[in-house]
C-alpha positions as CSV (number, residue, x, y, z in Angstrom):
1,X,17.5,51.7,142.7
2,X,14.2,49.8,144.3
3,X,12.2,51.5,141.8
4,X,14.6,50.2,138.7
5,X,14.2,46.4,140.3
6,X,10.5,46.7,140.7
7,X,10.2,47.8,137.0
8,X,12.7,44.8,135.5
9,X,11.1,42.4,137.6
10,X,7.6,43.3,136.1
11,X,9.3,43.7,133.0
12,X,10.1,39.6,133.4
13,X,7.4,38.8,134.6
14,X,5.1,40.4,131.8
15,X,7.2,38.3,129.4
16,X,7.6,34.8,131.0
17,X,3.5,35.5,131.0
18,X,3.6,36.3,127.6
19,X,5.8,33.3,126.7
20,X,3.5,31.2,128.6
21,X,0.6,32.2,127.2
22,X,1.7,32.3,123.9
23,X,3.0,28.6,124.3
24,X,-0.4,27.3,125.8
25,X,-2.8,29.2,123.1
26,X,-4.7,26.1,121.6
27,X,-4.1,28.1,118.5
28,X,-0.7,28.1,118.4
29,X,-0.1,24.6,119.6
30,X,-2.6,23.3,116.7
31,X,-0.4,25.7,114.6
32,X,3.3,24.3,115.9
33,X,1.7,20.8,115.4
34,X,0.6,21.6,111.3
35,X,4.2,23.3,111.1
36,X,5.8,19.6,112.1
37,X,3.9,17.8,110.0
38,X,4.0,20.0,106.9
39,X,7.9,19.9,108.3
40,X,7.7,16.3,107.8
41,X,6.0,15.5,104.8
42,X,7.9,18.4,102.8
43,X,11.2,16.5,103.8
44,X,10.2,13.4,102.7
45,X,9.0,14.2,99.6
46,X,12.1,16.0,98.9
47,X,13.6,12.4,99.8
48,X,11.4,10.4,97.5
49,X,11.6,12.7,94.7
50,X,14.2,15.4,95.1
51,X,14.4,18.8,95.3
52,X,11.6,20.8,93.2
53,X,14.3,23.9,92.5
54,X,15.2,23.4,89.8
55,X,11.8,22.6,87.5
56,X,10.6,25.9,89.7
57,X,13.2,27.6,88.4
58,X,12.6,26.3,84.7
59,X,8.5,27.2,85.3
60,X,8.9,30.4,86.9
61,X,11.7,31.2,83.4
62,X,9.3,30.1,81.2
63,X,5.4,29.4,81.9
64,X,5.0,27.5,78.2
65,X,7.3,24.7,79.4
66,X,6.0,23.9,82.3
67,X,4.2,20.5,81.1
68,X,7.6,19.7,79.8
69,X,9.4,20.3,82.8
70,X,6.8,18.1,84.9
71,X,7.5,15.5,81.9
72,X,11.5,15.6,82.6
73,X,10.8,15.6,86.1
74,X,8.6,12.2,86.3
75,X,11.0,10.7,83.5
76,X,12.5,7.2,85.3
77,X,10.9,7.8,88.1
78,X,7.6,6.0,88.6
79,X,6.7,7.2,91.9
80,X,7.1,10.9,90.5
81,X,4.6,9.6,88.1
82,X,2.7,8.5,90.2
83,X,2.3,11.7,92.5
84,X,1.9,13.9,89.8
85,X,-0.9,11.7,88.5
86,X,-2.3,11.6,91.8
87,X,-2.3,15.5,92.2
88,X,-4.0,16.1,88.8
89,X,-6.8,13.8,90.0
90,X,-6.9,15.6,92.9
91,X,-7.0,18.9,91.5
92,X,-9.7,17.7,88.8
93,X,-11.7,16.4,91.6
94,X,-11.0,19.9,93.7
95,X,-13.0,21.5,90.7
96,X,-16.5,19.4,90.9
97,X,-18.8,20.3,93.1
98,X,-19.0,17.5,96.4
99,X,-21.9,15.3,96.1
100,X,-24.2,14.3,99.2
101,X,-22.1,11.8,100.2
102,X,-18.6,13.4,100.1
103,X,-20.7,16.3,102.2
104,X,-21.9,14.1,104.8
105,X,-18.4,12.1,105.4
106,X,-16.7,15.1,105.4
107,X,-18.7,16.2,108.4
108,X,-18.2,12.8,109.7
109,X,-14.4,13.8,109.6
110,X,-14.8,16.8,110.9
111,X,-16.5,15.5,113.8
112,X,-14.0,12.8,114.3
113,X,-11.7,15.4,114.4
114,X,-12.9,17.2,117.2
115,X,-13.6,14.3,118.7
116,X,-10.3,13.2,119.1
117,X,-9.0,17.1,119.6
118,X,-10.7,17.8,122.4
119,X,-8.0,15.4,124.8
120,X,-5.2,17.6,123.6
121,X,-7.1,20.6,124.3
122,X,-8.3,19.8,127.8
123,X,-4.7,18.8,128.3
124,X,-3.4,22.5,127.0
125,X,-5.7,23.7,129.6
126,X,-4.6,21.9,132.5
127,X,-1.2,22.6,131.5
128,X,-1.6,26.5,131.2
129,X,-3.6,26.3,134.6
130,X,-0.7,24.7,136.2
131,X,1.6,26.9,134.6
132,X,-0.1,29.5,135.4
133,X,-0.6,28.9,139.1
134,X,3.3,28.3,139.4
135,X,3.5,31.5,137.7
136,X,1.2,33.2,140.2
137,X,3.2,31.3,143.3
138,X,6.2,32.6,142.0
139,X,4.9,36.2,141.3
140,X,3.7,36.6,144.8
141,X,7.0,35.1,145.9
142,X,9.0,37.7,144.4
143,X,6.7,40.9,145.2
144,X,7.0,39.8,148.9
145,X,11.3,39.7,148.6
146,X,10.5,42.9,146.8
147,X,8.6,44.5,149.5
148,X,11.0,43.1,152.2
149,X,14.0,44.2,150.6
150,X,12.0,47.7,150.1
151,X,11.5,47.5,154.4
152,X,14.9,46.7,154.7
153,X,16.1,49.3,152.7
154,X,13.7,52.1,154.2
155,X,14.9,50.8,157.7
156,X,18.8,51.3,156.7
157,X,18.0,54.9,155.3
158,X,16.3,56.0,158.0
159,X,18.8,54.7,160.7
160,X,21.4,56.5,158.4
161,X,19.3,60.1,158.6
162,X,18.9,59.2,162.6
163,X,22.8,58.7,163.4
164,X,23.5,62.0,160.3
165,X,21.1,64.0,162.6
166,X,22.3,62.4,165.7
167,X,26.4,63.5,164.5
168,X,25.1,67.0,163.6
169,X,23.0,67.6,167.4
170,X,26.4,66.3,169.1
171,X,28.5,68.5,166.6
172,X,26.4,71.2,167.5
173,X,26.7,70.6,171.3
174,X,30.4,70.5,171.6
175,X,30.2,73.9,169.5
């Protein structure tokens, strides 16, 4: 019985530690945070433009009409136009090699980047070292109940050999 409790409470507490860490990992935060945005931008393209299902569908059916099916898509719709055009520049431009100065602002933006990352990760830290002492607190909280409860319960089984044995000398007198 005290042996099943000691194993489901480590058993918990392995995975409210795993859960923690898992939700304090400045991977997975950065992660959860490209998720939302992807989240976002995804839905409001599909507000914009509408749903791409049905020109995948006609791509994916038949690969020759896809410039037709881009065509139909952007037909009355300017903005449409307007993004496709955009992502065909963007893909040319993917395609030339990056010249001195698209190098060096680049790492300008990458440093900018960390720049402004390193709040949010000092604050992930902070709040996995709170979390994590709360988590310690209430660890040692519940291995002392456990070790009391284990006292108490060694204490009530031996009283309960001492009055057996005490029933069985008295039985054994009046015999």
């Amino acid at each position: 019985m005290i042996e099943k409790d000691i194993a489901e409470t480590r058993e918990d507490l392995s995975r409210d530690f795993d859960a923690l860490a898992d939700k304090v990992s400045p991977s997975r935060v950065v992660g959860r945070q490209v998720e939302s945005v992807k989240g976002t931008f995804t839905g409001v393209k599909d507000k914009v433009m509408g749903s791409a299902q049905g020109t995948g569908g006609a791509v994916a059916a038949a690969p020759g009409q896809a410039a037709s099916s881009v065509t139909n898509a952007a037909q009355g719709n300017p903005l449409a136009a307007g993004v496709i055009a955009f992502g065909l520049g963007w893909l040319v431009s993917s395609l030339a090699p990056a010249t001195q100065k698209e190098a060096q602002l680049a790492g300008q933006a990458v440093d900018a980047a960390k720049e402004h990352a390193q709040p949010l990760v000092d604050h992930a830290k902070s709040v996995g070292q709170e979390m994590g002492a709360d988590l310690k607190d209430k660890a040692t909280e519940a291995a002392t109940e456990l070790k009391d409860s284990a006292q108490e319960s060694a204490q009530h089984v031996k009283d309960e050999g001492q009055s057996a044995a005490d029933s069985v000398k008295e039985d054994a007198k009046g015999s």
